[in-house]
C-alpha angles and dihedrals in degrees: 000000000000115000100197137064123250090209091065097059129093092227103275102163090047083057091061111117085235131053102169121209139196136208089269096058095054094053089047081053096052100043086048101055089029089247132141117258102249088035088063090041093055094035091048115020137075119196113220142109088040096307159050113271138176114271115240130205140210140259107057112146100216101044106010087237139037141165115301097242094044109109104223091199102058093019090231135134101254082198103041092146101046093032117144112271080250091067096035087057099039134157077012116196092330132064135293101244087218100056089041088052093050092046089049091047089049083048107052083038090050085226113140083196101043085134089178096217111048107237102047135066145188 
């Protein structure tokens, strides 16, 4: 059982370098923006480290870049419901590394309301 909210975090798993996508995703993708399959898999993907993954851009001000459907003003998923299985699952059964990062800062500050970006808490 997660004990974080998502809400509170700055996007930190739509930063990672991979967002891997099946066959699946791309069709959720297309059907999502009314697009044709292979339209949404040139238009969004990449092919590279064994598999398809979500293209990322530039810019964002937190993590330099970020997931191309990530909002960087209102740190929010512009796609949630038609979101990739990776990000469905996420963190899985581990731990989400931001929210392990702010606990350990809180911890070694010894600051229950280090929130690490400004204008966001846990």
């Amino acid at each position: 059982m997660a004990h974080y909210n998502c809400l509170n975090c700055p996007g930190y798993c739509c930063s990672y370098p991979v967002i891997a996508l099946n066959k699946r995703d791309v069709e959720r993708l297309a059907k999502h923006f009314t697009l044709k399959y292979e339209t949404a898999k040139r238009r969004f993907t990449r092919e590279g480290h064994g598999h398809k993954y979500l293209m990322r851009r530039k810019g964002d001000k937190i993590y330099g870049r970020i997931c191309q459907f990530f909002d960087t003003k209102e740190r929010r998923c512009t796609i949630y419901k038609a979101r990739p299985a990776a990000c469905r699952d996420y963190p899985g059964h581990g731990r989400c590394g931001y929210y392990d990062f702010l606990m350990h800062e809180r911890r070694c500050q010894n600051d229950p309301t280090f929130a690490a970006i400004t204008n966001h808490k846990d």
